[in-house]
C-alpha positions, -999 to +999 in steps of 0.1 A: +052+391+268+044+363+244+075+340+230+100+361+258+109+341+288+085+356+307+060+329+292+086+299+314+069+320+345+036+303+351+045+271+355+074+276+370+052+291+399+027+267+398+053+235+403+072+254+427+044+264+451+036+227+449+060+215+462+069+239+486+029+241+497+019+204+493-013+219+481-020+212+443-056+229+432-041+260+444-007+265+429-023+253+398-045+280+396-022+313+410+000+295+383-030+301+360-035+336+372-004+345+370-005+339+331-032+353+322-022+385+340+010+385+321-007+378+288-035+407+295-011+433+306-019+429+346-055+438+339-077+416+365-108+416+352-095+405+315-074+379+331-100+365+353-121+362+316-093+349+301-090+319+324-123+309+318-124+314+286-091+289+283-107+263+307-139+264+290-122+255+257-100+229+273-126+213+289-144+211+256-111+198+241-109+174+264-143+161+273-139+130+260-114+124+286-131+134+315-161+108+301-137+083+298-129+088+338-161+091+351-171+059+333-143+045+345-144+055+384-184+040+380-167+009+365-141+008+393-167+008+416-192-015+408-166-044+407-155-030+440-192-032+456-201-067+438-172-080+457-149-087+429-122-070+437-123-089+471-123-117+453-091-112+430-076-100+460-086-131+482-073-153+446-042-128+440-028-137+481-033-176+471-014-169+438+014-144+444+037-151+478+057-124+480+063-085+479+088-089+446+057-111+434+028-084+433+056-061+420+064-081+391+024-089+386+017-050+387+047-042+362+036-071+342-002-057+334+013-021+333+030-035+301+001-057+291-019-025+287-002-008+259-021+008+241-029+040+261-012+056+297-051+067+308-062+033+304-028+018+317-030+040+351-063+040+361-070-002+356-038-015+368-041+009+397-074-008+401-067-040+397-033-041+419-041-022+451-053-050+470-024-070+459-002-043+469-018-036+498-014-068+515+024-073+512+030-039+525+041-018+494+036+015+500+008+034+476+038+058+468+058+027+448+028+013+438+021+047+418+055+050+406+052+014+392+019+024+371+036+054+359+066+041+350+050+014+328+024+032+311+037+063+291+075+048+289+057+017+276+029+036+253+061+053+233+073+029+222+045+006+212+035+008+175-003+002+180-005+030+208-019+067+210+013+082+213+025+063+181-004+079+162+006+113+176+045+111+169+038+098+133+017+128+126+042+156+141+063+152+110+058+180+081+036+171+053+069+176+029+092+155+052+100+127+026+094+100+049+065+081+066+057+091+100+049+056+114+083+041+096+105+069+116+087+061+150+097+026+142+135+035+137+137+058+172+123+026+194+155+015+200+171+046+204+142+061+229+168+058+261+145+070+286+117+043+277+137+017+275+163+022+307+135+037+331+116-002+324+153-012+331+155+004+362+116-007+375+130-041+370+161-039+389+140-018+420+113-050+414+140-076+416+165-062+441+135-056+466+152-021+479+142+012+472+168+046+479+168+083+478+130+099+487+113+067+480+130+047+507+127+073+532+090+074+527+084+036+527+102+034+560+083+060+574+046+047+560+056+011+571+069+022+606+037+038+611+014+007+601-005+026+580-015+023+543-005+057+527-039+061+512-054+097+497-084+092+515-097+069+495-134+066+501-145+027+516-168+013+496-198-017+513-192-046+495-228-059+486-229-083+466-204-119+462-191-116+430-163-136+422-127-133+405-147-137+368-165-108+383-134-086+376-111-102+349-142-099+321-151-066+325-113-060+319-109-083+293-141-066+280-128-035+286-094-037+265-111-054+238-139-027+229-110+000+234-090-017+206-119-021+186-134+011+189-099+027+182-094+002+144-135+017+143-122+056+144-090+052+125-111+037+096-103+004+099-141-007+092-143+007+062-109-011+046-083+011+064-054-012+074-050-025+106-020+000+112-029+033+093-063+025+113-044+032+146-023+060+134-052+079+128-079+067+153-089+090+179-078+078+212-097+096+232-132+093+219-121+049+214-115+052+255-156+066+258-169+040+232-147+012+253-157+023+289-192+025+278-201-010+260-181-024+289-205-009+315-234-023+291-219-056+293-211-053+334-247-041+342-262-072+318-234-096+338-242-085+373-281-078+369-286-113+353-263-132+376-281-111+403-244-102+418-260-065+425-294-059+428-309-025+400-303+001+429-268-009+440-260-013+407-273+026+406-251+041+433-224+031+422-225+061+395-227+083+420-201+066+440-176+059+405-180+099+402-173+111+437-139+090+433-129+107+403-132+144+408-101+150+423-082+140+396-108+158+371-099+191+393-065+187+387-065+180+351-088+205+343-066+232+360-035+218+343-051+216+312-060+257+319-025+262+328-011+245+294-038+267+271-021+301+291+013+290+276+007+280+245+008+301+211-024+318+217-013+331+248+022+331+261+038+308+235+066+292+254+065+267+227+078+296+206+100+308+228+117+271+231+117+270+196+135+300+188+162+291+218+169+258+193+165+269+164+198+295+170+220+267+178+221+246+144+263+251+146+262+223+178+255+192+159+268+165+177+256+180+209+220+180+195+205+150+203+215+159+239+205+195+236+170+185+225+169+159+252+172+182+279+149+210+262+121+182+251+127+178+296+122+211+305+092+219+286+076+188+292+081+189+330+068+227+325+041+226+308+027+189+318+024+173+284+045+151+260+024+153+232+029+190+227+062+190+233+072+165+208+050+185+184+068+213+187+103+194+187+104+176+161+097+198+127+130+217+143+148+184+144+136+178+104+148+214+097+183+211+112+193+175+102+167+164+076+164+124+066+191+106+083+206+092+113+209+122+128+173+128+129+164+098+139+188+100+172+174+136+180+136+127+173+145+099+198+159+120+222+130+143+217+104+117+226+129+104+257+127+141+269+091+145+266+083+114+285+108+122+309+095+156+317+055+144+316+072+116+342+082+140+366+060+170+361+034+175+391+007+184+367+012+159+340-017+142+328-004+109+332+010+120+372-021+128+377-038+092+367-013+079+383-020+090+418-054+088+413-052+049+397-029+040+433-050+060+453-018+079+466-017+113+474-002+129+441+027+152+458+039+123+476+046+105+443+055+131+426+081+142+453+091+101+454+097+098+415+117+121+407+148+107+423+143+079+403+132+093+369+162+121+370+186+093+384+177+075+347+172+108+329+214+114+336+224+083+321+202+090+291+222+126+286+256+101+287+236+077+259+228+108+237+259+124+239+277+095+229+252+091+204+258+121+189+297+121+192+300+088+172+267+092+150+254+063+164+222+055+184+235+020+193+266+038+209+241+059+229+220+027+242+252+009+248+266+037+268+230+041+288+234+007+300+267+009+310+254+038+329+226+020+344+245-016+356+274+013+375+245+030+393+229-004+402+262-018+414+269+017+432+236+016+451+236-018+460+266-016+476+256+014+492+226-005+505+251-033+516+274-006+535+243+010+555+239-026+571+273-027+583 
């Protein structure tokens, strides 16, 4: 059943029983199942092997990930139980007056942090929630905020992760630079650029519609903050707003340093071949852990903690990152079943495109939508744009053309990992807001889909005319009628 449409099943499952259940760890893993019985020919004991033997191997994949978390959950916590966070918070309310305020000041350092969406989601979760918190905005919008500024922002930033692995998705014969064509699809990458558009607009205009207005009038009519039982932490110590901003400060500096370290550039790489091919990942574990050296010599010499609080809070920094370890690790289980060692749905995608090469000027919208699909299936962008794009050189080669589809590629993948339920970067989000992860999930995608339409408009002008500024014109256009639409909608429901 490998490469046939029976490999679309498993996650189809898996993000359907989610949202009709509510209940993640389990969908994930009778999606998981489910896969590995279709791969071993319904044999129970093979597939039962099978899935470990996939989530073994992505856990070792991805360990320096989880690393990066659980350093980064300790981290979290000690500058919660020296009273930092307090602090910023206590500073933040004196600074920031109002509710479009501390949505413009989360957007803001959602942008700021550009150069990867684990970093982005988990510190400007962090660093916001008490902000948030106070003027009433709902963990739900806070979540979509974090999201919605860290991968859209990470693809199209050249010093980024994602701009090391779009550059190297290209063939080895492809006659041009990887890094120069990411360049050229910047302004072309519709779904980036309209879906920062559109957080604006939602920031400025103060109103929220579809799920996510229904669900911030019910969480404020209750009184309640929307929380996903987040754990309260005993403030022991009185640190102070310095308490927080160097250990972040710290924090984004040793990441970009350690990633110029692992691209090469110590050793006379240059600054940007240095973060096309620096390793993202194991830069996050080297930045997390010199900034928990410097926080423990901070706090111990100031005295903010004393050793033994300083101590729990590893425990504690754990504890507060599991669930979103569970999760990954299970999505990360359920990507292995589909992908060419297993089911191949890559494959199968890729033989669906491949048979339509008569379509040209529908391309760049066909491979929009497709780049959608399997990102929202299978939970990651990465892959799918790795998959996407050698069929986008094949059909078009150097040109325009290519550059429009490889744009529309990256939109879709972003798009999809947006929206998917067991996207890494949905995940991090919930986890970084503290929001219970169907409830933004199920608040998104109004939003991300209501952008994701006018991108189809964008590309299939783009294609028609052979022209990616045609596309972004016509995406804006889009984007102005549905903000005129709504707010007069809004104005109508007062009446």
């Amino acid at each position: 059943m490998a490469g046939t449409f029976w490999a679309v099943l498993p996650p189809v499952i898996a993000i359907v029983l989610a949202l009709i259940t509510k209940e993640v760890y389990s969908s994930l893993l009778i999606g998981i199942l489910v896969g590995a019985l279709l791969f071993t020919g319904f044999n129970p004991l093979t597939a039962t092997e099978v899935t470990f033997d996939i989530m073994g191997a992505k856990i070792a994949d991805n360990v320096d990930i989880l690393i990066f978390l659980v350093m980064l959950g300790m981290l979290v916590s000690l500058v919660t139980k020296s009273g930092a966070s307090r602090a910023y918070g206590e500073w933040a309310s004196r600074v920031i007056k109002s509710r479009r305020g501390a949505l413009l000041a989360t957007s803001f350092l959602g942008v700021f942090i550009f150069m990867d969406d684990y970093f982005n989601c988990l510190t400007v979760g962090t660093v916001m929630r008490p902000v948030t918190d106070k003027y009433k905005i709902t963990r739900a919008k806070l979540a979509y905020i974090i999201d919605s500024t860290a991968a859209p922002v990470c693809i199209i930033a050249p010093v980024s992760s994602w701009a090391a692995a779009v550059s190297s998705s290209l063939p080895e014969d492809a006659g041009i630079n990887g890094f120069t064509l990411f360049l050229q699809t910047i302004p072309f990458n519709l779904y980036a650029l309209l879906t920062l558009a559109f957080v604006v607009w939602i920031m400025i205009a103060d109103k929220d519609f579809f799920a996510m207005g229904k669900y911030n009038e019910k969480v404020l009519a209750s009184g309640k903050i929307d929380t996903n039982n987040e754990e309260s932490t005993v403030i022991c110590g009185s640190g102070t707003v310095i308490d927080l901003i160097l250990p972040i400060v710290v924090l984004i500096a040793s990441c970009i340093l350690a990633m110029i370290y692992t691209g090469g550039g110590f050793d006379g790489v240059g600054l940007i071949d240095a973060f096309a091919d620096c390793s993202a990942s194991r830069s996050l574990v080297l930045g997390s852990f010199f900034t928990l050296i410097f926080t423990a010599i901070m706090y111990l010499g100031r005295k903010t903690l004393t050793f033994n609080q300083f101590c729990e809070s590893f425990v504690a920094g754990f504890k507060a990152m599991v669930p979103a370890i569970f999760i990954l690790t299970f999505a990360w289980t359920l990507s292995g079943v589909c992908s060419a060692d297993y089911l191949n749905l890559r494959g199968y995608v890729a033989m669906l495109v491949e048979g339509n090469h008569a379509i040209g000027m529908v391309m760049p919208a066909v491979f929009f939508l497709i780049s959608l699909g399997l990102a929202f299936a299978t939970g990651t962008s990465w892959g799918t744009f790795g998959i996407l794009i050698p069929i986008a050189f094949s059909i078009f080669g150097v040109g325009e053309m290519l550059t429009i589809t490889v744009a529309a590629c990256l939109a879709g993948a972003v798009c999809g990992d947006h929206i998917s339920p067991i996207s890494d970067t949905t995940i991090l989000a919930s986890a970084g807001a503290q929001c219970n992860h169907l409830d933004h999930v199920s608040t998104q995608i109004p939003y991300a889909l209501s952008v994701a339409g006018m991108c189809l408009i964008g590309y299939l002008a783009a294609g028609f005319t052979g022209s990616g500024w045609v596309g972004l014109a016509a995406g804006a256009v889009c984007l102005v009628v549905f903000a005129l639409a709504m707010s007069v909608r809004g104005k109508n429901q007062k009446v």
